[in-house]
N, C-alpha and C positions, 0 to 999 in steps of 0.2 A: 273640429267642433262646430256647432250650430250656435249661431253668436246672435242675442238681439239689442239693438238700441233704442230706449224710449225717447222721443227725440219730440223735440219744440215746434211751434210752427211757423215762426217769422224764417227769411232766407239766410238772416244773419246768424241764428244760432245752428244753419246746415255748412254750409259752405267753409268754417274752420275746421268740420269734421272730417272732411274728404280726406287728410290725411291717413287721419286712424281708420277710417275705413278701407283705404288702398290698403295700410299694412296688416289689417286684417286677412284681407283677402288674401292677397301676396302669400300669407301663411297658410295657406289652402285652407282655410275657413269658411261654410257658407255662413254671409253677411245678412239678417233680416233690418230693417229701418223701418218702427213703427211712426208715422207723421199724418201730417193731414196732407189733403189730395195737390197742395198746389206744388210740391214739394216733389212729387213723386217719379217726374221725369228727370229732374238732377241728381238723384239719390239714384235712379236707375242708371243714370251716365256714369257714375263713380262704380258699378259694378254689384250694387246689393239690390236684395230683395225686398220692394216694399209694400208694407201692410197699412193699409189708412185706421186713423184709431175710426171707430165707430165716431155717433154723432153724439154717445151721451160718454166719451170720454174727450174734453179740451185742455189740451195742454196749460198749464198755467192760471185756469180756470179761478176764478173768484165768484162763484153764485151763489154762496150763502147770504148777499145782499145789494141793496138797490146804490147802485155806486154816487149817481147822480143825487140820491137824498140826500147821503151820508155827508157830501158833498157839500149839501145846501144847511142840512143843520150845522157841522161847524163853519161855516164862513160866517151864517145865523151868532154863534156862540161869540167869534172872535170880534164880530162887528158890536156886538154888546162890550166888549173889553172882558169878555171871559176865555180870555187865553190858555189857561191853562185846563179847563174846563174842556175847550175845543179840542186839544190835543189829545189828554186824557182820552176823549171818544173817538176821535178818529184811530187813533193809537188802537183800541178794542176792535173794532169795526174791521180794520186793517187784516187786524189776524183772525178776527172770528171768519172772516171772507173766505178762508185759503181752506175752511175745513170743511169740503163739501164730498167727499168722499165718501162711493159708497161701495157695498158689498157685490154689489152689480159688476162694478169696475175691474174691481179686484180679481173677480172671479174669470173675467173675460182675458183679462191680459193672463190666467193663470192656463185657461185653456188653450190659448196662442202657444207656448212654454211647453206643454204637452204634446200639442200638436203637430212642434215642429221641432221635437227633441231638444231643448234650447237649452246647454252646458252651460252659459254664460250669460251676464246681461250688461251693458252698460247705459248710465239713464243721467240725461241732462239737469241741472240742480234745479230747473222748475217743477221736474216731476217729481210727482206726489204717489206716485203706486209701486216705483222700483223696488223701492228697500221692503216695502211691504211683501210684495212678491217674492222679490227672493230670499228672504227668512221664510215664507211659507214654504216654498222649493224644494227650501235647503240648496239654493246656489250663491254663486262669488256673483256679485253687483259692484261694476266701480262706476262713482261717480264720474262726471266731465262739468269743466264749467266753460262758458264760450266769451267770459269774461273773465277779469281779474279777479280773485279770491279776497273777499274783505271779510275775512271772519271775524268771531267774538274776540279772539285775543288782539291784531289788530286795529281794533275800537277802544281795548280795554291801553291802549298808548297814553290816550287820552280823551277819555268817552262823555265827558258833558262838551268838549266844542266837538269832536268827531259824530256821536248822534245827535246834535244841533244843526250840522250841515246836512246829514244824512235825511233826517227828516224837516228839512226845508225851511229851518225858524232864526234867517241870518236876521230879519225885517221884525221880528217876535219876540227875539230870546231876554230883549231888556224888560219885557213885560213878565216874563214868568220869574218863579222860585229861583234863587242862587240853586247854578250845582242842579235844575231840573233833570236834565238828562243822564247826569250821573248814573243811574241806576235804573235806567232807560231796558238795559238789558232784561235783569234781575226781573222787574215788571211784565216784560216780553216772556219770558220764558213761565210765569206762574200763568199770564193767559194763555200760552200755545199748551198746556199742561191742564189746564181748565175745559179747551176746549178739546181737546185730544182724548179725554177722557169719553167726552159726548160721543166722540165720533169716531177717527185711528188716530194714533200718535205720528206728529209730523215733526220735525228739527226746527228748532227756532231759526228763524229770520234764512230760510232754506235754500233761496232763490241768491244767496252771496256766498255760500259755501253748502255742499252736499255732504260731507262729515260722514264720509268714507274713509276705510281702512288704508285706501290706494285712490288717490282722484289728479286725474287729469286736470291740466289749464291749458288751454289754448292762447298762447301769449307769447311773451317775450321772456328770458330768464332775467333780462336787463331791464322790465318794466313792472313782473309780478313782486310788490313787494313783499320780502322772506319774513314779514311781522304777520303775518297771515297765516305762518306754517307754524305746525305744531311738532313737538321732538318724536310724538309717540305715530304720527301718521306718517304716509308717504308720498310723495306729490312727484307726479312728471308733468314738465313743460314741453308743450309740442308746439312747433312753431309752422303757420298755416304754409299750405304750397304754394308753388311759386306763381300759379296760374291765378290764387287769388289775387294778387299783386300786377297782374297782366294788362297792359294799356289797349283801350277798349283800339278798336278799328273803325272806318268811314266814318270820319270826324266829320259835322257840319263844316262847310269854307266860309260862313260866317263869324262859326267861332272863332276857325283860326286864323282868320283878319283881323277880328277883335284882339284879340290876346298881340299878334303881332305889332300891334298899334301902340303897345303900351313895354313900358320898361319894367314896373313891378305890376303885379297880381296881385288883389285879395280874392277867392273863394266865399262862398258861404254857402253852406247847405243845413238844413237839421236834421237830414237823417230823412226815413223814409216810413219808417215804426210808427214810431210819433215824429209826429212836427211842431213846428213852433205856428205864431199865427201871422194873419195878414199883417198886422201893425207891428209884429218885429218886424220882417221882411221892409216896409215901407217907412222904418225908425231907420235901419242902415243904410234906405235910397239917398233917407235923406242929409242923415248924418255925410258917407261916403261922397255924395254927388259933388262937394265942396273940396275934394283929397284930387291930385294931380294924378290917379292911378287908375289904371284898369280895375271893376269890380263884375267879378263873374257870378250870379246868381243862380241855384236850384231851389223854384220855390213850390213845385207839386200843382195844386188845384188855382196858385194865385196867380200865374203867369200872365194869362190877360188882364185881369184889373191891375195888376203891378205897371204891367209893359205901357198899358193903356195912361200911368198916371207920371212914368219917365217920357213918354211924349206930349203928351198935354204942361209939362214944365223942362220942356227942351233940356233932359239931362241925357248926355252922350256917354259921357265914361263907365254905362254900367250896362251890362248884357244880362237878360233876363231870359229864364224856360225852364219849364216843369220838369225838366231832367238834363242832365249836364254828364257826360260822362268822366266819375270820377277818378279816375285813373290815369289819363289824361290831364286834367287839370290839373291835377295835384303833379303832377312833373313840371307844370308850369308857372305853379304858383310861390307866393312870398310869404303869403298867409292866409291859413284857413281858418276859419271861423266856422264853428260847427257847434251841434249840443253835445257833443261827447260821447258817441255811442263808442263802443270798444275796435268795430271793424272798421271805422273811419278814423280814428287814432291809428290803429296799426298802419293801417293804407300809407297816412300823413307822414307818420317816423320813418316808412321804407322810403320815401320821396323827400325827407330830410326834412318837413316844412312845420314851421311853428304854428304853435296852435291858440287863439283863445278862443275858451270853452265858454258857452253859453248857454247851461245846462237845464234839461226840465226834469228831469229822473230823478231819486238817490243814488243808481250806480254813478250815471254821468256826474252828480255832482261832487263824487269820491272818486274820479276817472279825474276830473279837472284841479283838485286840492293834489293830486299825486304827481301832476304834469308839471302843474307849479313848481313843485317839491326837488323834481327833479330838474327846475331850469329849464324845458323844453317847450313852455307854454304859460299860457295866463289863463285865470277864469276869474268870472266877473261875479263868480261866487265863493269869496272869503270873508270868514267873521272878524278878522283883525285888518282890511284894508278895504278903502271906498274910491281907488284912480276910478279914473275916468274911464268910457271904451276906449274913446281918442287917442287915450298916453295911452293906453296898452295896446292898442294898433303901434301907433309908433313905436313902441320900446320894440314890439316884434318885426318891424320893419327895418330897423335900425340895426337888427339882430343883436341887441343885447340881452343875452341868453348862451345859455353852458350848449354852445355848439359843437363842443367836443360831446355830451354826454348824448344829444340827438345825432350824432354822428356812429357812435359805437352800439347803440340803439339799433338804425339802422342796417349798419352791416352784419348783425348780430339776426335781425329777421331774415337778410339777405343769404346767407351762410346757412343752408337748408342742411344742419348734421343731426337732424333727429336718430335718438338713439334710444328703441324703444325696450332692452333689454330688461330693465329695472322692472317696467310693466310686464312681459310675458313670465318673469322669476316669479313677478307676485302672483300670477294666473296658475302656474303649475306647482305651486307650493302647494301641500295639501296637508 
């Protein structure tokens, strides 16, 4: 078969796929990987073929509007005390954004399909032209998702505090309507129907589940929670290779004098997507500077004025730099402190180490409610509790936390028995 993948363009949403793609190939399949250009040497290392999307098609794409206004008028609305107001619009804006779709697009990824005999497609749940394509085809499309699956039913557990977290209103929610969110969904889905009329029709809230027949998760089976799955779909868990999990090599002897100097480890990174800002970073210097512990910092662009302001106030116990190799540290660490992206969670549970979540995202901050959940972490974003960071450094320091349940975790990523049988039954059922 001639197999294509519409595929994302941060590295995070590539690098869980190498799996599926080795056992692609393995099956004597040629492999196509459509991404953008920076992608395109590691997508060729794992053995496929890759196609850069054009410049008028971006993965994930929001241009139906000016992010930065939309921005400015409800923080405008919320600083008036019209809260609910704010949200309401942001709430529209949000989805009218994702419907930028045009016939141009569609037609280009159709002549790709054509061009290179393409039996099959599978497309990452950001993408917006898959399903479109292949109902036009007439081919099997399975979603993937390179994160946990939080679908409608999921939310629907308990949907005025689960989309209160989700959309970011722990600081808000006693200013709105009892029960606001409640129907959070419902709402969602009459404007993604509103506006899909305008333009093509796209799945509500698309980008947390792909709402496919057969969709992949790249995860863990011991961390995707089963309130996600649905009785009538079918879901495989693939769990990433072992090479993502692989401790980097030619360690600075900086660092690892630093690290050796100290008895426990905190970490801190936010990821490399998005990040957090200067004044987190330099909240922790100065919070941690006063803790008897090593603190290992990756903070990107702020490395100098960070470094610059723990020597100007003679703080020793914290190592700072724009990049920190994370797979290494996390072998050496007691606690990371992260925003919660999905592949530095994974990373963390194979290297056994607690986590608290200090989220800027909606995934991440339903990434950090499910860590909790499960006892392997803390996040400093819950609508029923206000500790401190301090007691939740310590409580994870202390390791009190279900270290049986971040142990079977672990060894459950370790234990590479992918078994992709389910998914090739569904491919040649006809």
């Amino acid at each position: 078969m001639n197999i294509l993948l519409l595929m994302s363009s941060p590295r995070s949403h590539i690098t869980l796929v190498e799996v599926l793609i080795r056992e692609l190939i393995n099956k004597q399949n040629v492999v196509y990987c459509m991404s953008t250009s920076n992608n395109k040497d590691m997508l060729e290392s794992y053995g496929a073929k890759f196609i850069e999307y054009p410049d008028y098609i971006v993965p994930a794409s929001c241009n139906n509007i000016d992010v930065d206004l939309v921005m400015k008028k409800t923080d405008e609305l919320w600083k008036k005390g019209k809260i609910k107001e704010g949200y309401d619009y942001i709430t529209e804006k949000d989805i009218e954004s994702v419907f930028d779709i045009t016939l141009k697009q569609i037609d280009y990824i159709c002549e790709i399909v054509e061009k290179f005999n393409i039996n099959l497609m599978f497309r990452d749940a950001v993408d917006k032209l898959g399903r479109l394509v292949a109902d036009k085809m007439n081919i099997k499309c399975i979603g993937y998702m390179t994160h946990n699956i939080y679908s409608k039913r999921y939310f629907e557990q308990n949907p005025n505090d689960l989309y209160a977290v989700f959309m970011n209103a722990k600081w808000r929610i006693k200013n709105l309507p009892n029960e606001y969110f409640l129907d959070l969904r419902e709402r969602a889905e009459k404007l993604y129907k509103k506006y899909g009329e305008k333009n093509f029709p796209i799945y509500t809230h698309h980008q947390l589940d792909p709402m496919t027949e057969f969709t992949l998760i790249f995860s863990s089976e011991k961390f995707q929670p089963v309130s996600s799955f649905y009785e009538n779909r079918k879901y495989l868990i693939i769990k990433p290779e072992k090479s993502v999990f692989k401790i980097e090599e030619n360690i600075d002897d900086k660092l690892i004098k630093f690290i050796e100097s100290y008895k426990k480890i905190i970490y801190i990174s936010s990821g490399s997507f998005v990040t957090q800002s200067y004044y987190y970073y330099k909240n922790f210097v100065n919070a941690l500077s006063k803790f008897n512990i090593g603190v290992v910092m990756a903070v990107g662009k702020f490395s100098e004025p960070l470094n610059n302001y723990i020597r100007e106030n003679k703080i020793n116990n914290i190592y700072i730099s724009s990049f920190i190799p994370q797979k290494f540290i996390l072998s050496k660490t007691d606690v990371f402190i992260t925003s919660g992206g999905h592949n530095s969670i994974l990373e963390a549970i194979y290297y056994k180490v607690p986590m608290l979540i200090t989220p800027i995202s909606s995934e991440q901050r339903m990434n950090g409610l499910l860590l909790e959940e499960l006892g392997i972490g803390e996040t400093t974003y819950s609508l029923n509790k206000n500790a401190s960071i301090s007691s939740q450094i310590n409580k994870l320091l202390r390791k009190q936390l279900n270290v049986n349940k971040l142990n079977e975790i672990s060894n459950d990523l370790r234990n590479q028995n992918n078994n992709f049988k389910s998914m090739w039954d569904y491919i040649y059922d006809n």
